[in-house]
N, C-alpha and C positions, 0 to 999 in steps of 0.2 A: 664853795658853792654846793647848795646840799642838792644831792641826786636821788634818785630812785634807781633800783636797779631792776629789770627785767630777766628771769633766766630762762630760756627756752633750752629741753632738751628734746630731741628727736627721734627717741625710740623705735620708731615705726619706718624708721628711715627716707620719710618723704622729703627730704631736701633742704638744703638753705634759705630757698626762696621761701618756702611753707614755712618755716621758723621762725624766719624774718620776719612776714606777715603776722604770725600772732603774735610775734610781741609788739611789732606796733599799733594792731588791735587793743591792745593793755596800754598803754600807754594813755597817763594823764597827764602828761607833760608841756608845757609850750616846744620844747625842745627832744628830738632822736639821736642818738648815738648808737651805729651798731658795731658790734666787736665781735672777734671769733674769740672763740674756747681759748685759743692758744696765744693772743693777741695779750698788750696791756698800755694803758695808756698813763701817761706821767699824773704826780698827782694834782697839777694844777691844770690839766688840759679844759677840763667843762670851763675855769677860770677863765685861760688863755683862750678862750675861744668863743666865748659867747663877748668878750672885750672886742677880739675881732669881727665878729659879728655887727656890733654895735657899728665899729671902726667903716665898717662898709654899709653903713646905712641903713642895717637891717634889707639888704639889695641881694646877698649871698650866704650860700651858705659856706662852711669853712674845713676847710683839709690842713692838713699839715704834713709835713717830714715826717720821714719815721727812722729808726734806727734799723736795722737787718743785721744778725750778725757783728756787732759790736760797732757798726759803721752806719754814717749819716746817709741815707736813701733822700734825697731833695723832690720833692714833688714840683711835677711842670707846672708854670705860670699859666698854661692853657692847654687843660687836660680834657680828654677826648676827640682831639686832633690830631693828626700827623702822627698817629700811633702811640700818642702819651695818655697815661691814665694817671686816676689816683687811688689807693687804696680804701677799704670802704668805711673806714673808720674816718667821719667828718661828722660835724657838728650841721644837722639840719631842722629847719622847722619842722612838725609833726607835721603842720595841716599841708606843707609844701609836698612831705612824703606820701600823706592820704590821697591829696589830688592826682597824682597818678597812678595811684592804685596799687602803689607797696613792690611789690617784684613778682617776678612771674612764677611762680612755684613750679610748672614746667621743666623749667631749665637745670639739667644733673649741675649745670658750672657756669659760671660768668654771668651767674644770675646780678652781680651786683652790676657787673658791667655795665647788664640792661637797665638795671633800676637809674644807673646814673645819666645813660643815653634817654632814658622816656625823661630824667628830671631838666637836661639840658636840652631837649626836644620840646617841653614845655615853658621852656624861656627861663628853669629856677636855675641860676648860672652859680658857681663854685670859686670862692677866691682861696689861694694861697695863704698860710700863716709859713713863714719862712722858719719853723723851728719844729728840731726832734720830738714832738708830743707822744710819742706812741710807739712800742716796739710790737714791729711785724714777727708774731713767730716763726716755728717751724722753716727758721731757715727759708720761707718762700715756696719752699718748695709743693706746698699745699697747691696753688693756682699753678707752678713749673710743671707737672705733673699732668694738666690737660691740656699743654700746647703741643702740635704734631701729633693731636688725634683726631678720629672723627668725630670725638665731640665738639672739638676747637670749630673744626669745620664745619658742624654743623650750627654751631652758637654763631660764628659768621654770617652764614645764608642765612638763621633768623632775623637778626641784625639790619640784615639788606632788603630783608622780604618787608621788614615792619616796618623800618627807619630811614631806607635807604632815596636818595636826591635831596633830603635834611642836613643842611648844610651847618655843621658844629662848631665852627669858627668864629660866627658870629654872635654867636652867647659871650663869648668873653673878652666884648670891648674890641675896638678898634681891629678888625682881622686884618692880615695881611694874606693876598692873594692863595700863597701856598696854604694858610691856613684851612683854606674853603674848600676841606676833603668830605665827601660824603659819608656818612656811615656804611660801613660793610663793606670800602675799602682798605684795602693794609697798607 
């Protein structure tokens, strides 16, 4: 599958959010992928995953596993509930990521967080590909590094301020009772 690549460097130190943003400002693509510096994705992923794509109807966009550390990292079948996420490397429509307005350049961290809480806030819901596509660098430790700060803390209360009594559960097919946590609880 031939790609285009985007490379955003941030010089000026304005953030992930801001980066993110202009590259998907550039972007001619039916299709977004973003990936960190340190991140790499197998080489049949845009493959595997615009197949899933299709596989879901053109209904979802798609995440996958990732490897960490020599090891399978399994992404939850319903991510942004009950304290599960997915890591920000998925396969999304451009115009899906346009209509909510890209991420919030604000945010020092968990900017993807929010990008994916405004995308499943907007009804664009995220399916599973049950396979390694993608290895997480840095050991993880890049995003371990702002939990048990007052950043965390305060990327919460925005969370709550913006998002909060939006019930995340039901983006993804049939929820079950417990699923139906609000945002900006833990």
């Amino acid at each position: 599958v031939a790609c285009s690549h985007i490379v955003i460097e941030d010089t000026d130190g304005r953030g992930p959010g801001w980066a993110r943003n202009q590259g998907l400002a550039q972007v001619a693509t039916n299709f977004v992928a973003f990936l960190d510096a340190d991140d790499q994705i197998a080489p049949t992923w845009a493959e595997e995953t615009l197949a899933a794509f299709e596989a879901h109807g053109r209904q979802r966009y798609i995440y996958t596993d990732h490897l960490q550390d020599d090891r399978v990292i399994a992404a939850p079948d319903k991510p942004w509930v009950r304290g599960t996420w997915h890591v920000i490397t998925a396969l999304l429509p451009t115009a899906w990521a346009r209509a909510v307005g890209g991420f919030d350049p604000t945010l020092p961290a968990f900017e993807d967080t929010g990008f994916y809480i405004k995308l499943q806030a907007a009804r664009y819901c995220g399916a599973r590909l049950a396979r390694p596509l993608f290895t997480y660098g840095a050991g993880g430790e890049r995003s371990a590094r702002w939990h048990s700060t007052p950043v965390y803390d305060a990327a919460m209360r925005y969370f709550s301020r913006n998002y909060g009594g939006r019930y995340m559960g039901s983006c993804c097919g049939d929820p079950q009772p417990g699923d139906l946590i609000a945002i900006g609880e833990r």
